[in-house]
C-alpha positions, 0 to 999 in steps of 0.5 A: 308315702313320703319318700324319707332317708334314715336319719343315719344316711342323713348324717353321713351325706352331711359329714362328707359335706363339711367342705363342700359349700356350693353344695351345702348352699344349694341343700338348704333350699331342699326342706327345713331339715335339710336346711337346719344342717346345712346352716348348722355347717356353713357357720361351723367355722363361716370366717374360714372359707373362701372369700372370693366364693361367699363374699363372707364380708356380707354377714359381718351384719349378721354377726353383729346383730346377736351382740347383746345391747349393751355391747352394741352401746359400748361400741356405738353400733346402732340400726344394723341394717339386715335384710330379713332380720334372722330367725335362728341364732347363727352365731350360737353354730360357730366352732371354730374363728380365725380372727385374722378373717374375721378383721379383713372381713370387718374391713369389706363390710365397713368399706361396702358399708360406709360407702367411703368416696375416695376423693374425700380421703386423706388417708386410711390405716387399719393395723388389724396386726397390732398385738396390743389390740388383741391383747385387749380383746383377749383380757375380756373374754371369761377364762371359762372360754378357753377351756373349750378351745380344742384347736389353736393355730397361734402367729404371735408374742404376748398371749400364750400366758393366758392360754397356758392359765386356761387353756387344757383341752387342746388336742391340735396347736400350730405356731408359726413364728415369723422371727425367733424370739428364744423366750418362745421356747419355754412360754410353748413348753409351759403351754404343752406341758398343761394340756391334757391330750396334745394329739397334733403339734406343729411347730415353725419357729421363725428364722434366726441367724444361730441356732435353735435348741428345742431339747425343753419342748422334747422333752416336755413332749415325752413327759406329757404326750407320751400317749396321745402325740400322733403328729410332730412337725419341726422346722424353722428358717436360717440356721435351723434347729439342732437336735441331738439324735438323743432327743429322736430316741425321746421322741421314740418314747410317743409311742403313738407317732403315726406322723414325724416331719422334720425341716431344716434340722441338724443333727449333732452327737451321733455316736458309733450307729449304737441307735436306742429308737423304735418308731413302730407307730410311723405311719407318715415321714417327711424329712425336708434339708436334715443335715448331720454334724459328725465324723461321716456325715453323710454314711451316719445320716443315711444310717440314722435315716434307716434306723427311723423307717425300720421297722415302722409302718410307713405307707408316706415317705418323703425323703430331701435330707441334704445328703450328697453322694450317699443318697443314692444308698438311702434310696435303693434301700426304700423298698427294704423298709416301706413296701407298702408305701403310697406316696413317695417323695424323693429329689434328683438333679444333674449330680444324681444320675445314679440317683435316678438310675436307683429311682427307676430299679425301686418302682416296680417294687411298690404294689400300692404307689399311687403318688409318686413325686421326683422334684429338682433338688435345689441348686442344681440342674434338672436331668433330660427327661426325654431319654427316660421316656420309654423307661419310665412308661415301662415301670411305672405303678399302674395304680398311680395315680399323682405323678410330679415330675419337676425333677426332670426337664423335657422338650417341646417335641417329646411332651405328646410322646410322655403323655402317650407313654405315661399319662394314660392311668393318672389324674394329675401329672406336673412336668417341667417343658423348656416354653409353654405356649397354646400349641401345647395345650393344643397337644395335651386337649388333643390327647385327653380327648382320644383317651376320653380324659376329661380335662378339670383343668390345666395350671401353667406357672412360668418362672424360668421354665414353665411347669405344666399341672394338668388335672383329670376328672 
């Protein structure tokens, strides 16, 4: 009898495949069902995975192909050549297009295609940026199409009126504005206010030279989303976004929030520490240079950072608000607040010693840390990391598993004594050494080896100091 797996373990081996293209290119050869799948899944999306892997440039004739003819008369494509013509409709797999890829994509082939001699060229542009273009390609698709759109990432200016007209589904949307434009503000908040389950909003407004006030998209959020928002990311560039800490206590209102990140944010009107929020959903917290304007800045950000972990479900914290002195406080009181985190974030430099002395009394505090960062706060200066050596091998989570270490700055002489000391329950470390050269990687091959850790790989970036990324299976 022929040996068969029950069409459930089928599709579980399939849905932990999704992202695996080697091997989804090696299960079609297996058998027609196996190859039905697998097809099914590497065109799910076929313009978004690696070029240099798949040299995807090499399907543009596939997708051509299934135009309908009259289309092909339109843009005066004729005898395509395929290979082996298809027996399935590809196209009819794909759920999800970028169509920046797609245009670079399109370039490959037609430079592969046309064969293009250099020497006979006087000059080529191709502007697969201009707005205008994709203005016009998005007036002729039908408006029935955008009602099935459930995922949009969006860097652009004129067609998010023909999303907020059509587009109701959406439950994932991601802007990334290169330059702020104030307009955005309203055209995004029209375009939330119409979907019926906002689940994911990502938001990076650009950079602007005065300050951005969001309190429309707020609170459109807390009108329309109350119930669906899991995750929130606000950030933007130059001066930042101002939000009054009125609009936190809004947000407090998505009473689903499992993830907030907060980027170059300045809040504004805090008054007496009387907070009015709860988020007893927050399982994910980022807050990345979030500043504070009041009487005592620094004591009413700490307060206002507090209040957000208390009483949440935290289990991921990464905590860089530009705090000076008082950082030192908001860490020590970590544990307090989150004792079930997993992966913890924090900054140190020269002006933080205190800061890492509170570091090194909080760890072994943590039962289930299995990411542990400690990065270099900006503008300072890195601490010497040899003399935390013993202290560090001493209380870190056995259970850890990632541990970056940029904030601390080691010697050539001691790198073998961290690895010793440090390494030996870890799948991946990032460090800082003063110079990097073949000796080290001599040193780190070497003690892999004696602890029988098998190295997938070593990634060194040398700027003014080399930092060391060293991964093991």
């Amino acid at each position: 009898m022929t040996p068969y797996l029950p069409p459930e373990c089928l599709q579980e081996i399939f849905i932990n495949l999704v992202d695996d293209i080697q091997t989804l290119h090696s299960i079609i050869l297996v058998n027609k069902l196996w190859y039905e799948n697998g097809i099914s899944i590497l065109w799910r999306k076929p313009f978004s995975y690696d070029n240099d892997w798949n040299n995807l440039y090499k399907i543009i004739p596939i997708y051509l192909y299934f135009l309908s003819k009259e289309t092909k008369d339109e843009l005066e494509i004729h005898e395509i050549s395929i290979p082996i013509k298809p027996s399935i409709n590809y196209i009819s797999f794909i759920r999800e297009l970028d169509l920046y890829n797609l245009l670079m994509q399109l370039c490959e082939w037609m430079i592969d295609h046309l064969e293009i001699t250099m020497g006979n060229m006087d000059g080529i542009v191709f502007d697969y940026l201009d707005s205008e273009y994709f203005f016009d390609i998005f007036n002729e698709v039908p408006s029935n199409w955008f009602t099935k759109i459930s995922k949009l990432e969006y860097d652009g200016q004129h067609l998010l009126k023909k999303f907020q007209e059509n587009a109701y589904n959406i439950n994932s949307l991601s802007f990334g504005f290169h330059t702020f434009i104030p307009d955005f503000i309203p055209s995004i908040s029209s375009l939330i206010s119409t979907q019926n389950n906002l689940v994911d909003l990502d938001l990076y407004l650009g950079y602007n030279d005065s300050e951005i006030i969001i309190f429309e998209i707020i609170l459109t959020l807390t009108t329309n989303c109350v119930h669906s928002l899991k995750s929130l990311s606000l950030a933007s560039g130059g001066n930042g976004i101002v939000q009054n800490v009125k609009e936190l206590e809004m947000l407090s209102r998505c009473n689903h929030l499992e993830r907030l990140q907060l980027r170059n944010v300045e809040f504004t009107n805090y008054n007496n520490n009387n907070f009015l929020f709860e988020f007893s959903n927050l399982t994910s917290l980022e807050l990345f240079d979030v500043r504070m304007v009041s009487q005592n800045s620094e004591e009413d950000l700490v307060n206002l950072i507090k209040q957000i972990m208390k009483n949440s479900k935290l289990i991921s914290l990464d905590l860089e608000p530009f705090i000076g002195d008082k950082y030192c406080n908001l860490v020590e009181s970590i544990p307090h607040h989150c004792s079930n985190l997993t992966e913890l974030t924090l900054k140190i430099n020269d002006t933080y010693e205190n800061t890492m002395v509170a570091i090194l009394t909080i760890l072994p505090l943590f039962n289930n840390l299995r990411i542990l960062r400690i990065t270099e706060d900006w503008g300072g200066i890195q601490l010497d990391g040899d003399i935390y050596i013993n202290q560090l091998s001493l209380i870190l989570p056995n259970q850890l598993q990632i541990f970056n270490i940029t904030g601390l700055l080691f010697s050539d002489e001691h790198l073998n004594l961290f690895l010793e000391k440090c390494c030996s329950n870890l799948k991946q470390v990032v460090l800082l050494l003063k110079y990097y050269d073949d000796k080290h990687e001599q040193i780190i091959k070497s003690y892999s080896l004696e602890r029988n850790k098998v190295i997938e790989d070593i990634f060194v970036s040398i700027d003014s100091r080399s930092e060391i990324t060293i991964n093991w299976k």
